[in-house]
C-alpha positions in Angstrom: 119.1 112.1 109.8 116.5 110.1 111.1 115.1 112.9 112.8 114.8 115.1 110.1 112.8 112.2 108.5 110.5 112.2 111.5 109.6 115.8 111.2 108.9 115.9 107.6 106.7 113.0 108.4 104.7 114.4 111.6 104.7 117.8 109.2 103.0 115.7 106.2 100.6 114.2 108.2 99.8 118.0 110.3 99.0 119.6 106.9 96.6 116.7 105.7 94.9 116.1 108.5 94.5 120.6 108.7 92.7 119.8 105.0 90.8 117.5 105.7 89.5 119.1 108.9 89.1 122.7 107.4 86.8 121.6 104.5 82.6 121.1 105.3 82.0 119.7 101.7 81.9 115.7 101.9 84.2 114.5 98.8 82.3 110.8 98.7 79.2 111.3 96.9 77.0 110.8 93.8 79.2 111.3 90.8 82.3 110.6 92.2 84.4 107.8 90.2 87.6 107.0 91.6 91.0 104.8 90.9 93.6 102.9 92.7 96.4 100.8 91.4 98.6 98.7 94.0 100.3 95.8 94.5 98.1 93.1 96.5 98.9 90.2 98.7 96.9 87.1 99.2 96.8 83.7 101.2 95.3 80.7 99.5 92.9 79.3 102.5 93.5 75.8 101.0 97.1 75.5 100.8 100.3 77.3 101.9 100.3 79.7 98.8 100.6 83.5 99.1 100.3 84.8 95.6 100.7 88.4 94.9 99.2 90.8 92.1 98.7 94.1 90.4 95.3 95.1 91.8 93.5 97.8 89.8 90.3 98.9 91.2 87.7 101.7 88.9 84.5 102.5 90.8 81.6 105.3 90.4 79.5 106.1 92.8 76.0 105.8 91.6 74.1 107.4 94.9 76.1 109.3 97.9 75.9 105.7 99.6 76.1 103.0 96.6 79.1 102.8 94.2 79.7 100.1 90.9 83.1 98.4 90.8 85.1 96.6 88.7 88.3 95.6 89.7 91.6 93.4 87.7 94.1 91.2 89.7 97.1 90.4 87.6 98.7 87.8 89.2 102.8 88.2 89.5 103.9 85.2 91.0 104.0 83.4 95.0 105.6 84.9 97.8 105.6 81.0 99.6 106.2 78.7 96.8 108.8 78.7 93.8 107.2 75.6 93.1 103.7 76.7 93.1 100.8 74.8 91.3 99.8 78.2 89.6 101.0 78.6 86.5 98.9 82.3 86.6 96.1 83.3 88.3 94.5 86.3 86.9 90.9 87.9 88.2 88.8 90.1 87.6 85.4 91.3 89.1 81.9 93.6 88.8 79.7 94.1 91.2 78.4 97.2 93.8 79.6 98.7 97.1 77.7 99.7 100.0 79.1 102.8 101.5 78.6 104.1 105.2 80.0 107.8 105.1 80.8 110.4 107.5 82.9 113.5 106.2 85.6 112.6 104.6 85.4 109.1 106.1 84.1 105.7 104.3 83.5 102.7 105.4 82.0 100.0 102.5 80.8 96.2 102.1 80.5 94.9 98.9 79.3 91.6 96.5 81.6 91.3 93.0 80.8 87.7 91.1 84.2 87.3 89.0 86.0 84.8 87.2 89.5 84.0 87.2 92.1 82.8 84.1 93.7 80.1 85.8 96.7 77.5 84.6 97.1 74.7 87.2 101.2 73.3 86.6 100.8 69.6 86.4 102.8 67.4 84.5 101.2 64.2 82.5 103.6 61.8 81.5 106.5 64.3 81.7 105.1 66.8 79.6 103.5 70.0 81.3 99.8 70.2 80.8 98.8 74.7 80.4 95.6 74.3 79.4 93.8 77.8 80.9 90.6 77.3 82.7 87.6 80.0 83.3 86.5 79.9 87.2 83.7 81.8 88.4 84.3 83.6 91.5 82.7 85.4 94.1 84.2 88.6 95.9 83.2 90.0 99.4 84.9 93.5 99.8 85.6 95.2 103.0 87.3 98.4 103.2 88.1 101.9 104.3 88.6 105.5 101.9 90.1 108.3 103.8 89.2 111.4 101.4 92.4 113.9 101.7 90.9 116.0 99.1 89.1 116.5 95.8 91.4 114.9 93.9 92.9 111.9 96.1 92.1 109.5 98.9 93.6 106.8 101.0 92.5 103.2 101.2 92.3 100.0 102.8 90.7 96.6 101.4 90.2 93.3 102.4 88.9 90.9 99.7 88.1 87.5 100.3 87.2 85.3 96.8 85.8 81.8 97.3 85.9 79.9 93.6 87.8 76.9 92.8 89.3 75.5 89.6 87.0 73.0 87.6 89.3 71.6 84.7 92.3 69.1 85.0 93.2 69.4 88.8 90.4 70.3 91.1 92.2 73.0 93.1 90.5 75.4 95.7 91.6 79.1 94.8 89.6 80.4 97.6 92.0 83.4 99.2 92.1 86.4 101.2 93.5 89.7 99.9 94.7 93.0 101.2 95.3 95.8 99.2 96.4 99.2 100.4 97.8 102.7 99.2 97.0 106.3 97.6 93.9 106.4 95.0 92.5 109.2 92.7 89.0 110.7 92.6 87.4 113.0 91.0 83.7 114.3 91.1 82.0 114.6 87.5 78.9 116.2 88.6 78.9 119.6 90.4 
């Protein structure tokens, strides 16, 4: 059984890599806006806190080489820590892409200020304290799209956010975060 798997794997991977290689027309360029959905890991820097999220990612490229982003982290709980301090850590981000593109190949850096909707779980006097703060944020991006086609693409990307919380309980949220998986494209201009 296993080997059956192994062929319809190595047969997958024959036919998208036969696409890709058989088309001359670059799909990353001016006019293309994409979308990706996954689930994302992280590591709080400060502490030993691995929270995890639904990252969704909506991006346009503005110029064959320069795309704008915006991207939403939902924040689903802590792989590390049942006790975590976050209550919730939700994120979200603007900002602009740099893209270095060859074929179907692109490689990007990017800058996305954000701000997060953070509740710290303290307890005052035995009662919990949720009051949500705002924290501004700052996102580097670093990543990889693997265009199989008009219509879909494969991705890597590395985020790393430095911010930290400024109401109640001064906590650094700085983190790195990794998201991976199958996104959607689609070119609006011909």
């Amino acid at each position: 059984m296993e080997n059956k798997h192994c062929y319809i794997i190595i047969i997958i991977l024959f036919f998208l890599l036969k696409v890709s290689y058989s088309q001359s027309e670059s799909y990353v360029k001016k006019g293309v806006i994409k979308s990706t959905a996954t689930i994302s890991s992280s590591k709080i820097l400060s502490r030993n806190l691995s929270p995890f999220y639904i990252h969704g990612l909506l991006e346009y490229y503005t110029e064959d080489n320069v795309s704008v982003a915006g991207e939403g982290y939902y924040y689903l709980g802590d792989w590390a820590d049942r006790n975590s301090p976050l209550g919730f850590h939700h994120s979200l981000f603007f900002g602009a892409n740099y893209h270095w593109v060859k074929k179907n190949n692109d490689m990007y850096l990017g800058f996305l200020p954000g701000i997060s909707f953070t509740r710290i779980n303290t307890f005052m006097n035995t009662l919990q304290y949720k009051k949500v703060s705002f924290n501004p944020l700052l996102g580097l991006n670093i990543g990889y799209n693997y265009y199989v086609g008009k219509y879909f693409h494969f991705f890597i990307q590395n985020k790393w956010v430095f911010g930290e919380n400024i109401n109640l309980l001064p906590l650094n949220l700085s983190d790195f975060r990794i998201s991976a998986g199958l996104g959607f494209n689609l070119s609006l201009l011909k």
